[in-house]
TORPA-4810 file (N, C-alpha, C, O; in nm, 3 decimals):
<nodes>
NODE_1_0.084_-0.120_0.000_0.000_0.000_0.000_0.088_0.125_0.000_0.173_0.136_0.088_X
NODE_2_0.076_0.199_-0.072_0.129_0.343_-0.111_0.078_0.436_0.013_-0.039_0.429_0.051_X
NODE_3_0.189_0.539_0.083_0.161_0.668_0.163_0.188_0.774_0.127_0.287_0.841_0.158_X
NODE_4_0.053_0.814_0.015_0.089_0.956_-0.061_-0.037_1.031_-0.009_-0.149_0.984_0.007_X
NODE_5_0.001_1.137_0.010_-0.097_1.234_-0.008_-0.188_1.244_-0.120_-0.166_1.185_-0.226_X
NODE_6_-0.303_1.326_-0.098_-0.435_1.319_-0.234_-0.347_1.392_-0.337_-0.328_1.346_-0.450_X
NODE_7_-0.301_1.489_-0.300_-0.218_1.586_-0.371_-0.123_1.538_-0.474_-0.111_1.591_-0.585_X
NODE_8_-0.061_1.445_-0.436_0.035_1.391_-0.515_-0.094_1.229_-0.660_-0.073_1.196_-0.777_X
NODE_9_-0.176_1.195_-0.585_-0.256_1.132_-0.694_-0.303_1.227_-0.801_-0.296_1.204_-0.921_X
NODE_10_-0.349_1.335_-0.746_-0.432_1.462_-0.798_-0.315_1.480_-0.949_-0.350_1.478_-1.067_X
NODE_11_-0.200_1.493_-0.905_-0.078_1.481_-0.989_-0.071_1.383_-1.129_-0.015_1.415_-1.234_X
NODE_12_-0.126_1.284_-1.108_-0.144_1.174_-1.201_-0.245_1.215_-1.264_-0.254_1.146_-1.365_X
NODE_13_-0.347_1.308_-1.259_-0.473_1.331_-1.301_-0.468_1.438_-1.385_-0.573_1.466_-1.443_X
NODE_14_-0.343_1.524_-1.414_-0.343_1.664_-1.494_-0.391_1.620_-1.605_-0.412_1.500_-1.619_X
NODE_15_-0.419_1.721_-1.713_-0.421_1.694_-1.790_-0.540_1.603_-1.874_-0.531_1.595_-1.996_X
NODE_16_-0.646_1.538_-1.805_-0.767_1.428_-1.834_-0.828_1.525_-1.886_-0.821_1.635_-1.829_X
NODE_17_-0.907_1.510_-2.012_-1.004_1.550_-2.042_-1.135_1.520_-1.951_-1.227_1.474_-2.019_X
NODE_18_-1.164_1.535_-1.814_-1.236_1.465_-1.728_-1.337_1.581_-1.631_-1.375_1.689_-1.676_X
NODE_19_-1.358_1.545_-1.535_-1.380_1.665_-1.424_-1.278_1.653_-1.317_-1.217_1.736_-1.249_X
NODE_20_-1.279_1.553_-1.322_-1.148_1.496_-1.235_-1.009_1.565_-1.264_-0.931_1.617_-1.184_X
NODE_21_-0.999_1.551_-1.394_-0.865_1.641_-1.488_-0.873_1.806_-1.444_-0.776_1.856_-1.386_X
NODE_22_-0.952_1.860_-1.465_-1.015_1.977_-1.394_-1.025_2.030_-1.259_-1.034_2.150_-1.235_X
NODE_23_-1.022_1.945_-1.179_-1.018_1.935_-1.002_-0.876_1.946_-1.032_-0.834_2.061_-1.017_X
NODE_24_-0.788_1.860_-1.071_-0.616_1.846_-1.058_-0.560_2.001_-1.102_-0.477_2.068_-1.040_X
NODE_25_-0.619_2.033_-1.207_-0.557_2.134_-1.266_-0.549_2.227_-1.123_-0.460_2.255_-1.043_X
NODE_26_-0.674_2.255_-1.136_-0.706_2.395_-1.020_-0.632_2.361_-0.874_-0.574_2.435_-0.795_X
NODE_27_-0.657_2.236_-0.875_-0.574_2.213_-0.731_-0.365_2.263_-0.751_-0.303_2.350_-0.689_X
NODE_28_-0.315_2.171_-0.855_-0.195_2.241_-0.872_-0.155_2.353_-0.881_-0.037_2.378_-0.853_X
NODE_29_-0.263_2.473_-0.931_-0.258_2.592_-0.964_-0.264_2.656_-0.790_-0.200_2.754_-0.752_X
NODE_30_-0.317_2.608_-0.741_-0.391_2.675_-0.547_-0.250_2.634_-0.495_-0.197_2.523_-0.499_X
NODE_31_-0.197_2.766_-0.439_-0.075_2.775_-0.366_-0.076_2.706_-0.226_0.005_2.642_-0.159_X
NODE_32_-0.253_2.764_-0.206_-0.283_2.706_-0.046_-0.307_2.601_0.030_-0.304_2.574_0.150_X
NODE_33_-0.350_2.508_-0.140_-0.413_2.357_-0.104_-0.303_2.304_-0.022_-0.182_2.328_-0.027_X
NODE_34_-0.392_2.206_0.074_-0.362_2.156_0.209_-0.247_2.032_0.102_-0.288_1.917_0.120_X
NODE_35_-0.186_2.033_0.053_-0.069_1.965_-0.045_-0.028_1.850_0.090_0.080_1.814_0.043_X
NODE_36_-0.036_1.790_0.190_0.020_1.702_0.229_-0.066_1.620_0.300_-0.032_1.537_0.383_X
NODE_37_-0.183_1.648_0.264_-0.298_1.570_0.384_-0.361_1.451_0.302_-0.367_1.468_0.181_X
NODE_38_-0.397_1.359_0.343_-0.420_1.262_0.309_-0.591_1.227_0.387_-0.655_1.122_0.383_X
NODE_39_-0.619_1.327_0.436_-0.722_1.326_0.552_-0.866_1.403_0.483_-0.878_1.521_0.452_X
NODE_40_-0.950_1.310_0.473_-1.123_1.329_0.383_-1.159_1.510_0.444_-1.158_1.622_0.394_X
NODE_41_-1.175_1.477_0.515_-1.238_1.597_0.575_-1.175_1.756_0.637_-1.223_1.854_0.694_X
NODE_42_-1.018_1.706_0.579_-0.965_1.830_0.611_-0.971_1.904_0.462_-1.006_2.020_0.442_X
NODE_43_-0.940_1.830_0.387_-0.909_1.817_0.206_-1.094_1.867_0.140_-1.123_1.909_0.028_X
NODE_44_-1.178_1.843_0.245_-1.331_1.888_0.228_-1.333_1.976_0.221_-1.363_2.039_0.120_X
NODE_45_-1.287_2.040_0.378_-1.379_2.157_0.442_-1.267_2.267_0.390_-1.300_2.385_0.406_X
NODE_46_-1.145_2.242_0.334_-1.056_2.313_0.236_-1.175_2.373_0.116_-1.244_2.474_0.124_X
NODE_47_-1.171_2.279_0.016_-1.278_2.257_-0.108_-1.416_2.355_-0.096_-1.440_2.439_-0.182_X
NODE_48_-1.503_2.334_0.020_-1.569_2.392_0.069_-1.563_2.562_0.097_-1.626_2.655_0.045_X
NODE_49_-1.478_2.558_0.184_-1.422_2.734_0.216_-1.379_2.796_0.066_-1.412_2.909_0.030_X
NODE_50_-1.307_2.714_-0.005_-1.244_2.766_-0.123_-1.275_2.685_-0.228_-1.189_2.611_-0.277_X
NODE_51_-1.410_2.689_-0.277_-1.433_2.631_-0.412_-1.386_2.707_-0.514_-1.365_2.828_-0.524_X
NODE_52_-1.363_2.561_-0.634_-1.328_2.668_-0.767_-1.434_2.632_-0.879_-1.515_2.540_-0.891_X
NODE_53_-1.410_2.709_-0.932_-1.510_2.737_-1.015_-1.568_2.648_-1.163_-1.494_2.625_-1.259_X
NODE_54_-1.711_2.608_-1.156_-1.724_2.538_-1.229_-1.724_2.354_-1.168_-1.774_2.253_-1.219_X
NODE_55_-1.662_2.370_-1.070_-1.602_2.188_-0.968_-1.691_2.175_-0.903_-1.733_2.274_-0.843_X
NODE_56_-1.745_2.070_-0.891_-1.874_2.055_-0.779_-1.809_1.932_-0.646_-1.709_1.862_-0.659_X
NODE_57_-1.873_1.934_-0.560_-1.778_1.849_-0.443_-1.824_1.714_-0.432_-1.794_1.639_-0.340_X
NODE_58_-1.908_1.683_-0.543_-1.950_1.506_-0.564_-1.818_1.500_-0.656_-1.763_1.391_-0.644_X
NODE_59_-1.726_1.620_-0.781_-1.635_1.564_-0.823_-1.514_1.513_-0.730_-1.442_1.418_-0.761_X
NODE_60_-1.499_1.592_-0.601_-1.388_1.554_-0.521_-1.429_1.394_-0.476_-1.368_1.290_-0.500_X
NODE_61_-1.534_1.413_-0.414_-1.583_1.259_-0.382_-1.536_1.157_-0.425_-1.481_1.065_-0.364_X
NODE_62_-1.567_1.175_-0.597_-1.544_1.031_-0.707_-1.385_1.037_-0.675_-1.339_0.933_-0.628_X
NODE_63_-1.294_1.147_-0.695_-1.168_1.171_-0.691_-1.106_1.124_-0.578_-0.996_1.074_-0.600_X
NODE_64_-1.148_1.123_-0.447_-1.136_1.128_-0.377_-1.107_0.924_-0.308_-1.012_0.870_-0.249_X
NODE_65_-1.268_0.862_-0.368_-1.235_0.746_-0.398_-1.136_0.663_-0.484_-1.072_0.561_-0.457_X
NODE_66_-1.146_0.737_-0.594_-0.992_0.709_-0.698_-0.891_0.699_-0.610_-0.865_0.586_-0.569_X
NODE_67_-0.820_0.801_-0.568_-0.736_0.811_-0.481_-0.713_0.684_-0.403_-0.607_0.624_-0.423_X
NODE_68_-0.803_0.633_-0.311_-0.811_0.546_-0.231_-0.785_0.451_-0.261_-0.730_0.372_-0.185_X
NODE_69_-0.822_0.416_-0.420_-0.772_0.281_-0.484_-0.685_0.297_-0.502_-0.617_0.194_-0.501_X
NODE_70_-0.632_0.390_-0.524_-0.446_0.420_-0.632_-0.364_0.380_-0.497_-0.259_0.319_-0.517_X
NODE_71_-0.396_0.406_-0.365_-0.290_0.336_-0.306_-0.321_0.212_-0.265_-0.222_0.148_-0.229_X
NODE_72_-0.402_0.168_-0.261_-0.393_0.025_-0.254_-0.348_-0.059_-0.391_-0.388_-0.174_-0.407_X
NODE_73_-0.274_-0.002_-0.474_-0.230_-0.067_-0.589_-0.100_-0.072_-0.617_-0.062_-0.129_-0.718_X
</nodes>
């Protein structure tokens, strides 16, 4: 099992023609994103306070589960 942060999966995701691809972008671009947490609800209530535009927070969700598989792989 892999110990990466979301941040660093989010990384694998540039670039998708996706929504998911779209979440990554904006997240790499955010100076502020919580970049080392690995933790649902801190990485939320981030998203939440500071949505971007156009991203809805069922996309972090799906992303969010992705994630979860990518380290168990």
């Amino acid at each position: 099992m892999k110990d990466r942060p979301y941040y660093q999966y989010m990384k694998t995701e540039l670039g998708a023609k996706t929504d998911i691809g779209e979440l990554a972008n904006h997240i790499i671009d955010d100076m502020s994103f919580p970049k080392y947490s690995n933790n649902y609800e801190e990485i939320s209530d981030y998203l939440e306070k500071n949505p971007y535009l156009n991203i809805s927070l069922d996309t972090f969700d799906e992303s969010f589960s992705n994630y979860k598989q990518w380290l168990q792989s």
